[in-house]
Structure formats: structure tokens, C-alpha cells
C-alpha positions as CSV (number, residue, x, y, z in Angstrom):
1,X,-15.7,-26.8,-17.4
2,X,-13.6,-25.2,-20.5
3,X,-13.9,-26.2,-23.5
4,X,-11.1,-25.5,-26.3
5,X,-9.4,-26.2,-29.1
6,X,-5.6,-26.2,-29.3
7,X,-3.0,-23.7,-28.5
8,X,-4.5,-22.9,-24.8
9,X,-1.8,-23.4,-22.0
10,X,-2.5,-24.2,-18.5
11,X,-0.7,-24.3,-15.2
12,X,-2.9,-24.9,-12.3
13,X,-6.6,-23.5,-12.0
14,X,-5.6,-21.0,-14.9
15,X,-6.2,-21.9,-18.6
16,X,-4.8,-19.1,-21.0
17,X,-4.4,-18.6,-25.1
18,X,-2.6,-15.0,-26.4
19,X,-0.2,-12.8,-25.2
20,X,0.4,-10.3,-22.7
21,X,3.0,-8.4,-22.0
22,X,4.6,-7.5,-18.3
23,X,5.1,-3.8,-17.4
24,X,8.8,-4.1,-18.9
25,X,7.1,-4.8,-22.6
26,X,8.3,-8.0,-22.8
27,X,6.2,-11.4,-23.3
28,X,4.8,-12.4,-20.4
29,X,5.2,-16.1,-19.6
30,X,2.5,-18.6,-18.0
31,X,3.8,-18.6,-14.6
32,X,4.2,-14.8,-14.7
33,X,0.3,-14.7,-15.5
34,X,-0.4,-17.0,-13.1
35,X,0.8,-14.6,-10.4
36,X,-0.6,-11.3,-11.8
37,X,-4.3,-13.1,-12.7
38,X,-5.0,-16.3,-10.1
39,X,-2.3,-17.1,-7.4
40,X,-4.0,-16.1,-4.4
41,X,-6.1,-13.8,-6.1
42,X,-9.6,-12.4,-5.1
43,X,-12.2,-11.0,-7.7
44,X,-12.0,-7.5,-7.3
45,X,-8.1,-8.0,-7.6
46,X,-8.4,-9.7,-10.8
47,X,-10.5,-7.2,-12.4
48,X,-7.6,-4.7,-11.3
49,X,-5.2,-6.9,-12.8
50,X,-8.1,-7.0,-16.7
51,X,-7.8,-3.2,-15.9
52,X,-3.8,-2.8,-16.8
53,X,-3.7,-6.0,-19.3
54,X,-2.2,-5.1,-22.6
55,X,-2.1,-8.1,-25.2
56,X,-4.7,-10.1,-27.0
57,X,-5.9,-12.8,-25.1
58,X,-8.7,-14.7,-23.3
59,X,-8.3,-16.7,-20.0
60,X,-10.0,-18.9,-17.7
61,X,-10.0,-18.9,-14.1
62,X,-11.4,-21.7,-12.2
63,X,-11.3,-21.0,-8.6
64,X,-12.5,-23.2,-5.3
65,X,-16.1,-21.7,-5.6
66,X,-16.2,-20.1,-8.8
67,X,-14.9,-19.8,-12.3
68,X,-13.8,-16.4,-14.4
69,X,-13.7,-16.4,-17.8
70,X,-12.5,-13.1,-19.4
71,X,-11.6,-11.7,-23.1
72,X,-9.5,-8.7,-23.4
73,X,-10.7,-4.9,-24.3
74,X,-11.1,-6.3,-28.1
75,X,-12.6,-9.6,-27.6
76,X,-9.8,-10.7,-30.0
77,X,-10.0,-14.4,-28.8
78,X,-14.1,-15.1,-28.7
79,X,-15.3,-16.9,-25.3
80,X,-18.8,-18.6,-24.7
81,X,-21.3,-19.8,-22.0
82,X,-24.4,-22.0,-21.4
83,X,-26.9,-22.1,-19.2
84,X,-24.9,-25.1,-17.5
85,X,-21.5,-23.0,-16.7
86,X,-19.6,-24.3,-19.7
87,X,-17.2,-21.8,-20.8
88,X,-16.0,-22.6,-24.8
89,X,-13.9,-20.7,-27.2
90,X,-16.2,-21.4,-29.6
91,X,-20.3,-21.6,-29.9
92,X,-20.4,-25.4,-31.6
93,X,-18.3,-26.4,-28.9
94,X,-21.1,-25.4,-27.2
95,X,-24.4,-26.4,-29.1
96,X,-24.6,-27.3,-32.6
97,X,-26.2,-24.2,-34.1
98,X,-28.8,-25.5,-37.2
99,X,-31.5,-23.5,-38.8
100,X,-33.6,-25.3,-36.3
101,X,-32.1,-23.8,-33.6
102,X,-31.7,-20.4,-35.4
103,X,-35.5,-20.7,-35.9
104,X,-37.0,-21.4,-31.9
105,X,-34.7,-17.9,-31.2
106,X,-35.8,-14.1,-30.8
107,X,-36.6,-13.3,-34.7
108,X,-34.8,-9.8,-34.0
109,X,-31.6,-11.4,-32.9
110,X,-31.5,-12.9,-36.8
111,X,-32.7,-9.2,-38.3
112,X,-29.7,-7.5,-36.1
113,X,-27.1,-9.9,-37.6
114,X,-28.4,-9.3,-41.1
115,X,-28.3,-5.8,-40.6
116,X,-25.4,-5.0,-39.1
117,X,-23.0,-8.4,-39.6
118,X,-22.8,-9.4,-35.9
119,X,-24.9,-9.9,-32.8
120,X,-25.1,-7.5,-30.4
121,X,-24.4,-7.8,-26.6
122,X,-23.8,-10.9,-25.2
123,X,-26.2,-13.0,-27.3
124,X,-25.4,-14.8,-30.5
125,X,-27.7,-17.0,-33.3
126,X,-28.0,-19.8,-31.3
127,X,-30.4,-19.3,-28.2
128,X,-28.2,-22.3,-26.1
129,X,-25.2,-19.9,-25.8
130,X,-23.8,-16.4,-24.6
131,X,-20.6,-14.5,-25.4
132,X,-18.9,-12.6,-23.2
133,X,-18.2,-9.3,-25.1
134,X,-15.2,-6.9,-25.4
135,X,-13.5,-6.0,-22.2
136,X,-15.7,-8.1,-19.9
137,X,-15.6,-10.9,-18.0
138,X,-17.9,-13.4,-16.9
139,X,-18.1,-14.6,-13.3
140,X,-20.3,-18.1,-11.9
141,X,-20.2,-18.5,-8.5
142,X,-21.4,-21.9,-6.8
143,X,-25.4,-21.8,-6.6
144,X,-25.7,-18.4,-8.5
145,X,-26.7,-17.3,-11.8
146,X,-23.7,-16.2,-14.5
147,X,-23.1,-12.6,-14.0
148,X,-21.4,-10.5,-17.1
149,X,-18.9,-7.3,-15.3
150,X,-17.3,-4.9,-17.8
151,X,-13.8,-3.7,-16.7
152,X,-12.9,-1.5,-19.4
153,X,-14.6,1.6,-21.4
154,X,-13.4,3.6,-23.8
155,X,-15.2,6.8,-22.9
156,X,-13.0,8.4,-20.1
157,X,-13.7,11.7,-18.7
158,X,-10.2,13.0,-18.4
159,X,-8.8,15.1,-21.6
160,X,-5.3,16.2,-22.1
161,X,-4.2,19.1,-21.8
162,X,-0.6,18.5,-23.4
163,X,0.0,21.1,-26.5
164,X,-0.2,19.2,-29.9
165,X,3.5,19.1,-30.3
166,X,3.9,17.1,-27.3
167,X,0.9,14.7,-28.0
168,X,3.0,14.1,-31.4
169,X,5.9,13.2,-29.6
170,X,4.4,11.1,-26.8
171,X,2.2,9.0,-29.8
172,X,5.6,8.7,-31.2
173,X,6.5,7.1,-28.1
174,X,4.3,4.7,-27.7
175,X,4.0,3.9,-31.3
176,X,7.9,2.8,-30.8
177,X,7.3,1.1,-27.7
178,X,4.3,-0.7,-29.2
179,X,6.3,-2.3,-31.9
180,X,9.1,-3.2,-29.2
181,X,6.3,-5.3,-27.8
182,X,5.8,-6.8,-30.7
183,X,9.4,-7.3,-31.9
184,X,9.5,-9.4,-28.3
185,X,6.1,-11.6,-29.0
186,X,7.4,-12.2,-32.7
187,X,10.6,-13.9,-31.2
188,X,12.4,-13.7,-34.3
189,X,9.9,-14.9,-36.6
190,X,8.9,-13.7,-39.9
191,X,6.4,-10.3,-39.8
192,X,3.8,-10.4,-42.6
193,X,1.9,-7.2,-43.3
194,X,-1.2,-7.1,-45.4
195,X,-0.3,-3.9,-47.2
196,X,-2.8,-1.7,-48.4
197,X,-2.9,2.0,-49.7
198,X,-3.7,3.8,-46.9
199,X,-1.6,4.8,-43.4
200,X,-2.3,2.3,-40.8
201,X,-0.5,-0.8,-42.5
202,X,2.4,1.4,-43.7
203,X,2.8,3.0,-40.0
204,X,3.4,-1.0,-39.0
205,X,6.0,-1.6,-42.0
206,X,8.1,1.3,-41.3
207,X,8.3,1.6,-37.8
208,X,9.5,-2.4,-37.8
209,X,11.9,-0.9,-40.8
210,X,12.6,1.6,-38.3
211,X,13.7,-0.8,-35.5
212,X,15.4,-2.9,-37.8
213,X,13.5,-6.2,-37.8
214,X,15.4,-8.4,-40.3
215,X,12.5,-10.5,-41.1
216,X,9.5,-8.4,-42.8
217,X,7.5,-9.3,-46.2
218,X,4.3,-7.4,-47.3
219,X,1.7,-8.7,-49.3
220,X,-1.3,-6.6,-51.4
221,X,-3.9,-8.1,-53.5
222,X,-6.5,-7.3,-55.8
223,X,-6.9,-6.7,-59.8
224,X,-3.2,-5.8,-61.6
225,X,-4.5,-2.2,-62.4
226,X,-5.7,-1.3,-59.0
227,X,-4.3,2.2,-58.2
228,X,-4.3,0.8,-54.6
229,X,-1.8,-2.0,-55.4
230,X,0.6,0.8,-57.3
231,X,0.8,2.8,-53.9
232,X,1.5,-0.2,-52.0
233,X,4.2,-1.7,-54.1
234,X,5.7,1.6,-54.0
235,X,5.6,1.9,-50.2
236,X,7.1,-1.9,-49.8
237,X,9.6,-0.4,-52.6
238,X,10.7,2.8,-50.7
239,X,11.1,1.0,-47.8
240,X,13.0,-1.9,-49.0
241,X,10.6,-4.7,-47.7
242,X,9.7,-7.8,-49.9
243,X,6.5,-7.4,-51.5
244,X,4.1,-10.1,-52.6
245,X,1.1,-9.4,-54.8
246,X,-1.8,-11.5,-54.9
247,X,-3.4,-10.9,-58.2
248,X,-7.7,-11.1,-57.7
249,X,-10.2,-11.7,-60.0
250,X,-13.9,-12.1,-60.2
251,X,-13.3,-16.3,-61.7
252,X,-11.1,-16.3,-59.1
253,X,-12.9,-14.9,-56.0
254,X,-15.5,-17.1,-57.4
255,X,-13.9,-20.1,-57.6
256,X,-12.2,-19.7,-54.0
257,X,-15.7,-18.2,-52.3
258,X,-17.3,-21.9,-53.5
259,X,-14.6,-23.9,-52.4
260,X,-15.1,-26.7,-49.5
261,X,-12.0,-24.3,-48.1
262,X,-13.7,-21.5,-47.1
263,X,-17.3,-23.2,-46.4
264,X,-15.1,-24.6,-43.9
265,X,-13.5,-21.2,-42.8
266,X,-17.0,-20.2,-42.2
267,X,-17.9,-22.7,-39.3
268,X,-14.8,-21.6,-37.9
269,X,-15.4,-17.9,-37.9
270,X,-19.0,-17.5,-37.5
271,X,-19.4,-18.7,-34.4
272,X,-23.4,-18.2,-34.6
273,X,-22.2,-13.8,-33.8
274,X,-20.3,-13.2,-36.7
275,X,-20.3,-12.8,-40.9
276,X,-16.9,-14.2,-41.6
277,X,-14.6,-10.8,-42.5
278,X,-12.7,-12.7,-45.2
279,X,-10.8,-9.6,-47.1
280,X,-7.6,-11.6,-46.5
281,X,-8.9,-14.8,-46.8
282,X,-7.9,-15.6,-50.9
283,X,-4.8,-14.0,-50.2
284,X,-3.3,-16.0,-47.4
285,X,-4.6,-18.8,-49.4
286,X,-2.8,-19.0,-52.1
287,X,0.0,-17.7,-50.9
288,X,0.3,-20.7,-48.5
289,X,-0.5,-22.9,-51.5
290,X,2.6,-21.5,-53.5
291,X,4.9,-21.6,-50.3
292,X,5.8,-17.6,-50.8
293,X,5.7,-17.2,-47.2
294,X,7.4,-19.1,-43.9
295,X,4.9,-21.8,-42.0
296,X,6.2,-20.2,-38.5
297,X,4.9,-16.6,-40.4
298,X,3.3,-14.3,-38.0
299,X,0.2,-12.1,-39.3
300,X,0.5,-8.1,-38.4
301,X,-2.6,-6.6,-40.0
302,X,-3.0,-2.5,-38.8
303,X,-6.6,-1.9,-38.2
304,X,-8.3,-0.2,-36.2
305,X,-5.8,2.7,-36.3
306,X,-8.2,4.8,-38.2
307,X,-10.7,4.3,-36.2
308,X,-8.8,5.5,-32.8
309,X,-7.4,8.6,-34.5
310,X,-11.0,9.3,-35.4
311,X,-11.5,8.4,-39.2
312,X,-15.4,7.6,-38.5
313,X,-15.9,10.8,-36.4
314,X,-18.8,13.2,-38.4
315,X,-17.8,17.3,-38.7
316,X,-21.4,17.6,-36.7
317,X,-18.9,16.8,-33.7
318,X,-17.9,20.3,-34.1
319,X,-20.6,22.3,-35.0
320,X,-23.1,20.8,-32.5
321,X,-22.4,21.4,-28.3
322,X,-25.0,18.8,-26.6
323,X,-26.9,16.0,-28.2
324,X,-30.2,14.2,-27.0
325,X,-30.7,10.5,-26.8
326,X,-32.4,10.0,-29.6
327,X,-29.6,11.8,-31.7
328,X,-27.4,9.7,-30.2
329,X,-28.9,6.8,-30.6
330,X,-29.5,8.0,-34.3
331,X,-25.7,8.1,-35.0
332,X,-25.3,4.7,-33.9
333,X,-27.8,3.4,-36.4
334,X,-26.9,5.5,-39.3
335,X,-23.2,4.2,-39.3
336,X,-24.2,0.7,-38.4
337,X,-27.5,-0.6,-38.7
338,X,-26.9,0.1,-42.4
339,X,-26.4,-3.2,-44.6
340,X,-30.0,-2.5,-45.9
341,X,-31.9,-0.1,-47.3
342,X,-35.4,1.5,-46.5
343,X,-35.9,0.8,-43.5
344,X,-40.0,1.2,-42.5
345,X,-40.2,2.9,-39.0
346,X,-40.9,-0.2,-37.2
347,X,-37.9,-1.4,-38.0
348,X,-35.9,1.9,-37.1
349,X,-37.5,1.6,-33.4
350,X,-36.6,-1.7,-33.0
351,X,-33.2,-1.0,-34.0
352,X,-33.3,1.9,-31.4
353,X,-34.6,-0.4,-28.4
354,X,-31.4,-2.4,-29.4
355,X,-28.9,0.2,-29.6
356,X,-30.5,1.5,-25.7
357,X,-30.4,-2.1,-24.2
358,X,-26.6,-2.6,-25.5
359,X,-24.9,0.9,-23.8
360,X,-26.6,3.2,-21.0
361,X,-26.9,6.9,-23.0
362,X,-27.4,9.7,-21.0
363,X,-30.6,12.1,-22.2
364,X,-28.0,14.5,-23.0
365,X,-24.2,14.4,-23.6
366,X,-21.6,17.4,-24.8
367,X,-20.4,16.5,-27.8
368,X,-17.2,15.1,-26.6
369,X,-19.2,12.3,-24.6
370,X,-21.2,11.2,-27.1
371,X,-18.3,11.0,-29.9
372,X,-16.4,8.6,-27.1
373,X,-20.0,7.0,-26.4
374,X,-19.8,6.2,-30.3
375,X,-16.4,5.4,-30.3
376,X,-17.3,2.7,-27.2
377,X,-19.9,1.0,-29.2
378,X,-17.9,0.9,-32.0
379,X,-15.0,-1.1,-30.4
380,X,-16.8,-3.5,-28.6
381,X,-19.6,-4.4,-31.3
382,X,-18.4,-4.1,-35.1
383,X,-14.8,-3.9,-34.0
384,X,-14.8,-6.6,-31.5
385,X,-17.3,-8.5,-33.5
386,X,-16.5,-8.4,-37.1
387,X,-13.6,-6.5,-38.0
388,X,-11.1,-8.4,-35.8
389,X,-12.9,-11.6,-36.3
390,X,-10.5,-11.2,-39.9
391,X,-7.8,-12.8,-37.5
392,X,-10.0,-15.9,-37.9
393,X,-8.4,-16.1,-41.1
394,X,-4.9,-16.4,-40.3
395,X,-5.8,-19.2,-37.5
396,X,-7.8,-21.1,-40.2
397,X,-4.6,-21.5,-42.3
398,X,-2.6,-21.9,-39.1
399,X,-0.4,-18.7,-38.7
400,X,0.2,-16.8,-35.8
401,X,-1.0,-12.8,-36.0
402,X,-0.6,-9.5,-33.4
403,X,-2.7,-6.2,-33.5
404,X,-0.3,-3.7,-32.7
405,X,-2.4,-1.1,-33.1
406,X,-5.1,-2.2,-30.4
407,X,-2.3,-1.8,-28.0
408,X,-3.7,-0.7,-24.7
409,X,-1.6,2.3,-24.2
410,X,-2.8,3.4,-27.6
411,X,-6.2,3.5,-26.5
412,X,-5.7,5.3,-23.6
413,X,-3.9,8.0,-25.2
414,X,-6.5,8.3,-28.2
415,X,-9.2,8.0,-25.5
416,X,-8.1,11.6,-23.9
417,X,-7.1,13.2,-27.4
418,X,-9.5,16.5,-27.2
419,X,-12.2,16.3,-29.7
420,X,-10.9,18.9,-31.9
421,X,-8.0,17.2,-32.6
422,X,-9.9,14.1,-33.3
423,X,-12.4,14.9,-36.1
424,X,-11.0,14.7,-39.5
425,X,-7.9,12.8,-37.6
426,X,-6.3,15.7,-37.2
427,X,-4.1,15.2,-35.0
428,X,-2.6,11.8,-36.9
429,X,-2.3,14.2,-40.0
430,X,0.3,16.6,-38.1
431,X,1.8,13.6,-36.6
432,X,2.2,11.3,-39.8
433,X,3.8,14.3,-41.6
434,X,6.4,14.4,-39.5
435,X,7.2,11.3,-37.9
436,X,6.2,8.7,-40.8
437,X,8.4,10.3,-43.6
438,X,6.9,8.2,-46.7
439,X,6.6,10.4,-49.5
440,X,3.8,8.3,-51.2
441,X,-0.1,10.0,-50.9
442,X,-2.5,7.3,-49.0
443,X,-4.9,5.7,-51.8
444,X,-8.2,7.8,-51.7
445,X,-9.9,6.9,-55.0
446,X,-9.2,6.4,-58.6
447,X,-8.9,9.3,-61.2
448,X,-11.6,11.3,-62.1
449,X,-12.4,9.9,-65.9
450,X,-12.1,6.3,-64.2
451,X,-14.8,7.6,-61.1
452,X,-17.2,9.2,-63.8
453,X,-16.8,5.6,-65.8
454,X,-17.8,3.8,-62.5
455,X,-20.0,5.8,-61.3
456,X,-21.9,5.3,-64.7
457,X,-21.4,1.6,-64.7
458,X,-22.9,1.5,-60.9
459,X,-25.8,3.4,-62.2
460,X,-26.6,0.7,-64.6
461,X,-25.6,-2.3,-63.2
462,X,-24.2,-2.1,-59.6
463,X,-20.9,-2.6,-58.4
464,X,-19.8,-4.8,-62.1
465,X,-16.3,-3.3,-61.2
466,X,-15.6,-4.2,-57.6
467,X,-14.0,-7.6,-59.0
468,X,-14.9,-8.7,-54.6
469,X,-18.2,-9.1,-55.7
470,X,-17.6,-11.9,-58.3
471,X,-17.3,-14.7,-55.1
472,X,-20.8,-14.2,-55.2
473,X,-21.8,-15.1,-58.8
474,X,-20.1,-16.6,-62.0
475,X,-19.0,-13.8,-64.9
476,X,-20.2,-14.7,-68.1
477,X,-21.1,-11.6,-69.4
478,X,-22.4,-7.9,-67.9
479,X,-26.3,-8.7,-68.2
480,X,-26.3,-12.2,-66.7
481,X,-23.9,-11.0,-63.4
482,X,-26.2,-7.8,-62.9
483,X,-29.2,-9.7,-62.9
484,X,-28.4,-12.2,-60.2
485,X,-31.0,-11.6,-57.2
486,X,-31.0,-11.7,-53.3
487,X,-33.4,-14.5,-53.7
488,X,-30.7,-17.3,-55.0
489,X,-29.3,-16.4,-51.2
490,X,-32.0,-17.2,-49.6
491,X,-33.3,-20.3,-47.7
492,X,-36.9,-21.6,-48.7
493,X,-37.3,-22.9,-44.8
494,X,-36.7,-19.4,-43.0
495,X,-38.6,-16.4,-42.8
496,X,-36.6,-13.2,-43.3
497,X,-37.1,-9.7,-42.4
498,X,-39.1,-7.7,-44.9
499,X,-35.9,-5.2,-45.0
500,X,-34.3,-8.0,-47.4
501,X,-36.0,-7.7,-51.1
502,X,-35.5,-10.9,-52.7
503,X,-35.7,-9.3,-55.8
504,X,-32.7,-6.7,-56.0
505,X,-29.9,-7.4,-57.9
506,X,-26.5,-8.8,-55.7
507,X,-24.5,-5.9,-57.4
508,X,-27.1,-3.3,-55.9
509,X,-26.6,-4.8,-51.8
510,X,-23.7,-4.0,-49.6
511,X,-21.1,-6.5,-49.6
512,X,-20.9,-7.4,-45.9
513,X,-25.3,-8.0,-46.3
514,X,-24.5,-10.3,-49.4
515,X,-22.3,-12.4,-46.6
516,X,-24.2,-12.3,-43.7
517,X,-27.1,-13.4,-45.9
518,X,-24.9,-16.3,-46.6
519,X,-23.6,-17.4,-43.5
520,X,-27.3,-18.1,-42.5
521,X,-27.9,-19.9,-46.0
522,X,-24.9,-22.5,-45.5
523,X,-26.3,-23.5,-41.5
């Protein structure tokens, strides 16, 4: 009925892989899930029991007359299904996903992953096989058809009340208690941080500082002169914590990006919903190759902190009360239908009918409703779907990893912050300022000659200075690099949506649409 791949455990009818902690914030055992999720347990109590679950997980359940499959709030650990019942954690597992197969599909499923890097709802590329999405689970009783429940949503109706002093402290709280969780799952073993310039990964690194975890290295990467890299070393610096640097390049991104290695990396992350998020991926690579880090190494990256707090929350929030459907639904498609350009109208309504068959939106909400609406969508499509999919990579090189900061009491408390204290993150800007006493400035771009010099340079050529794009063509000199087209990315045997000119320069296209283009290329 399941099929998997290692690390899954089983005892009895219950087949698990993650962790989960009890209501002490400890590291729940098997046989301690085993009672809270399928001992003697009936559906609705199950769903109570996916209801209070804090971890990163995914399960199966298979009972006398059924079987339950469920992911957590994040869909952190991908599940899939067939028309048959078979439950997989991944889609090749499944059905072997060729260009074939992407071809006899819905042509709009293959224009939603190319414009937005993932497939929405519960479908994927391959028309053989179903997800089950963030915070749902998916239920097959005897002689019926598979039905999908959600038993999670972020928007929640209740709103605190507390003063903004007392939020501080309580987020202080459970930021402490959320790294005692983790301290318990790491079990002594090395912490590894990817380290960038800006608050979330820093929040991670001191509060283990804090606690005194004796095992806790850092790593940044990019070019030597990034100003990004400068601010990191000097966080790792100020709080005393190995630093590694991983020094980029475009040869180098090149050289990795065409490597058997990460075509590889690709089958595994894809997963016929996903372009692979492979920020990391170069990184972990060669530090592995150069043994800097410990094989039994666990991974702490610190998104989505950002987004919680409300990072991707517009100032209209505040100066607009109510807002209609189709305002709604436009906020959704501005932020994330967006890896292309020029879009006709055709193409914006079909994106729209989308958007409305993926969450229910009322023909009016405050503004409070639709930010969480947002916020919802968010989470359990480009969260879910792409940005923790960069877990993929630590798995591919076989570490361990945790994500702290998708912590379920976390999301309930950002979940009833009032909206005011949510745009512009306020409220994380009073709290960091006292409670995360790092007297660095987050990375929020480069000086102002060096942004009037790129801004020039992208005039004329693109993004020649974002040394991320160089995986996608060889450097020989500035003409040759600008002038390599969309076209060398596309298949001869498929038929693409008109929203992808075959003729504009790589430099000129979002980075995420250059690798969704390619994940389709190398089926």
C-alpha cells in the first residue's frame, strides 16, 4: 500500500518518517505516536490528534477498512496517491513521469508550474498521481473514492488582545521553547546554520548560543566581496560560532549546475510539483566534498520566519478596510503568478479560475481576513511547495535538517498577531531590538555607487552581476553571456505557453522561471 524510500519507521499498522514532539517538548518516540495517532483510534480522533501535531513529518495509517495518509501543516515530507490507493513519498515511486506523460495532461497544469514554480492543489505534472497538500490528509475507505480533509488553516478568527509588550515577551517564550525542542531532536549532534545577512538565520544561531549548545557551525556563501557575506561572518564572529564560507562563482555555479550531481538532485526534488530550490545546493556540496562538516551534521535553515512576522504583507493592508474577490484574487496573482512577464488577459483569467478553485474567497473580506487569506495560500502552495522543498537538498547529500521556525506554536501566535502589528513586521522589529541584542544591521542592499553601477549594468545586459545566474550559461565574455536566449531551454517536442518568449535573453527572466523551464527540459 506504501511506498518509500528509507528512513520511514514502523510499528504495527502505522508507518512514520520526521519528528514530533510530546506536549513536554521532547522527541516523541514511535510507540508514543502510535498511541496519540492509531492505537484504537477513530478518524475524527486522529484528525484531533493532526490538529495539536508540532514537528515535521508525514505518516501512514493503514487501518482494518481504510488507510490515512497525512503530511503536516508544511507538507515538509511530500506524500502521493494513485488512482489505485497507493500512497508514495515520492511521484516516480508512483509513475514514471516522461514528457509523454507531461504531454496527455491538462496544458494549464504545465503553464501554472512555469509560472509560479510549483503545482497547485493536490495535482502535480504527471496526470497518474495526486499530492496530498500542506496540512491535509488523505483518507480511502474500502469501496470508496480517495477523499482529501484539511485539518489545519492559518486564517483564525481570534486576535489578541495582549499589549505589545506582552506579545514580545510571550514570542520570546516560545522562541526559547522552540529551540528546546530542537536541542532535544538534535540529540547532541552538530547544528549547521546556513547564515545569511538578514534576521531569521541569526535568531536560530543566537538563541542555540543562548542555550548553550556546544556543537554549532555556520556556513555563508556567495562571491568574496558580497556585502551579505561581511554581515554574516561578523554575526558568526560576535557570537563566537565557527563560520565556513563557501566562495561562488559564475564557472563554478556553472560547472556544479551541469554536473551528473545535481541532474540527479533534480529527480529527487521535483517530484513532477516542484522546481528544485537549490540556493544551498553548491554549498552543502562542497563542503561535504572537503569534509568541513560532521556526516551525523544536522541542517537548521530559518525560513519562513519572515514570512510569519509579515515581511510579504503590502501597506494597502492598512489603508484599505474591505476587499472584493477579485482584489483578492488579484493579490495572489501579483505576488505569485509572476515568473513571467506580460501576461495577455486570457492568461490573467485563467490564472484567476486557478487561484478560486485552490482556496474558497469570500466576495468580500476586512482587510485582516484577506491578509491571513494570503498568508494561507502562501504557506501551503509556494511555502509548502517550493521554498521548503530546499530541505531536499540536505536529504540528497544525506544530512539530517529541522525548521524551527515553522514550529506550530509559532504559527498560532503569528496567526492572531493584530494586523497592525503585522505589516512592515512591526511587531518583530520591537521584539528583535530587544530580545536579539546583535549589533550588526540585517543586509538590505549594496551601497549606493555599487546600486547605480548595477542598476546600469541590468539596463544593458540583465542580471551580468548576480554570479547565481552563471549555472545557467558559460562566462566567456559580457556579450556572449547576455545574449544567451530562453530558446536553448526549451524542448523541440513540447508546446509551451505563449507567456515564454524564446527569444529573451536568460539574464532578462526570473531566476526561479529559468529553473522551472529546466526541470521540464531534463524529463
Amino acid at each position: 500500500m506504501i511506498k518509500s524510500k528509507s528512513g520511514w519507521e514502523q510499528l504495527s499498522n502505522l508507518h512514520f518518517i520526521g519528528y514530533l514532539y510530546d506536549d513536554e517538548g521532547n522527541k516523541a518516540d514511535l510507540s508514543d505516536i502510535f498511541q496519540r495517532f492509531s492505537e484504537g483510534k477513530s478518524i475524527p480522533e486522529i484528525e484531533a490528534e493532526l490538529q495539536k501535531a508540532n514537528g515535521c513529518f508525514a505518516m501512514v495509517i493503514e487501518g482494518k477498512d481504510y488507510v490515512l495518509a497525512a503530511v503536516d501543516r508544511i507538507r515538509s515530507i511530500p506524500l502521493f496517491w494513485d488512482c489505485e490507493g497507493n500512497v508514495a513519498d515520492s511521484s516516480e515511486a508512483l509513475h514514471h513521469l516522461d514528457i509523454d506523460t507531461l504531454k496527455s495532461g491538462d496544458p494549464m497544469i504545465l503553464a501554472e508550474f512555469l509560472m509560479t514554480g510549483y503545482v497547485c492543489r493536490d495535482e502535480t505534472l504527471d496526470p497518474n498521481v495526486k499530492q496530498i497538500p500542506a496540512a491535509s490528509y488523505l483518507l480511502i475507505n474500502k469501496g470508496e473514492m480517495p477523499r482529501l480533509q484539511r485539518y489545519y488553516t492559518y486564517v483564525q478568527p481570534e486576535v489578541s488582545d495582549s499589549s505589545t509588550e506582552e506579545l514580545c515577551q510571550r514570542l520570546h517564550v516560545l522562541h526559547q521553547q522552540a529551540i528546546n525542542r530542537l536541542i532535544h531532536s538534535l540529540e547532541g549532534r552538530p547544528a549547521v546554520i546556513p547564515l545569511s545577512g538578514g534576521y531569521d538565520s541569526r535568531l536560530i544561531a543566537y538563541l542555540l548560543k543562548q542555550a548553550q549548545y556546544p556543537k554549532i557551525f555556520c556556513f555563508t556563501y556567495d562571491a568574496k566581496t558580497s556585502p551579505e557575506v561581511r554581515i554574516s561572518q561578523k554575526v558568526a564572529k560576535y557570537l563566537q560560532i565557527p563560520w565556513i564560507f563557501a566562495e561562488h562563482s559564475r564557472d563554478s555555479w556553472f560547472q556544479v549546475y551541469f554536473s551528473e550531481e545535481r541532474k540527479q538532485h533534480y529527480k529527487h526534488a521535483v517530484n513532477a510539483v516542484s522546481s528544485a530550490h537549490i540556493q544551498d545546493w553548491h554549498a552543502v556540496r562542497d563542503m561535504q566534498k572537503k569534509g568541513l562538516i560532521p556526516a551525523d551534521s544536522v541542517f537548521i535553515p530559518g525560513h519562513s520566519a519572515d514570512l510569519l512576522q509579515g515581511a510579504h504583507m503590502p501597506p494597502l493592508y492598512m489603508e484599505q478596510e474591505s476587499f472584493s474577490d477579485a482584489e483578492i484574487i488579484g493579490q495572489i496573482s501579483k505576488q505569485h503568478y509572476s515568473l513571467w512577464r506580460d501576461l495577455s488577459p486570457l492568461w490573467h483569467e485563467r490564472f484567476a479560475q486557478r487561484i478560486k478553485e485552490t482556496i474558497d474567497i469570500p466576495k468580500e473580506a476586512d482587510a485582516r481576513w484577506t491578509a491571513m487569506l494570503c498568508m494561507d495560500w502562501n504557506i501551503c502552495e509556494r511555502q509548502a511547495k517550493f521554498i521548503v522543498n530546499s530541505v531536499r537538498v540536505y536529504e540528497y547529500f544525506g544530512y539530517q535538517w529541522c525548521l524551527p521556525l515553522w514550529d506550530a506554536e509559532l504559527m498560532d501566535f503569528w496567526a492572531k498577531v493584530p494586523l497592525h502589528l503585522l505589516v512592515g513586521r512591526k511587531l518583530w522589529h520591537i521584539y528583535r531590538q530587544k530580545y536579539l541584542p546583535i549589533p550588526l544591521p540585517a543586509f538590505r542592499d549594496f551601497n549606493i555607487p555599487m546600486r547605480i553601477r548595477n542598476k546600469l549594468l541590468r539596463i544593458v545586459f540583465g542580471e551580468i552581476m548576480n554570479i547565481r545566474y552563471g549555472r545557467f550559461a558559460p562566462y566567456r565574455n559580457p556579450i556572449q553571456y547576455a545574449s544567451e536566449k530562453v530558446n536553448s531551454y526549451l524542448r523541440d517536442d513540447l508546446q509551451y505557453p505563449d507567456f515564454i518568449d524564446p527569444r529573451r535573453p536568460l539574464l532578462r527572466c526570473q531566476i526561479n522561471a529559468i529553473q522551472a523551464l529546466r526541470a521540464i527540459y531534463e524529463l
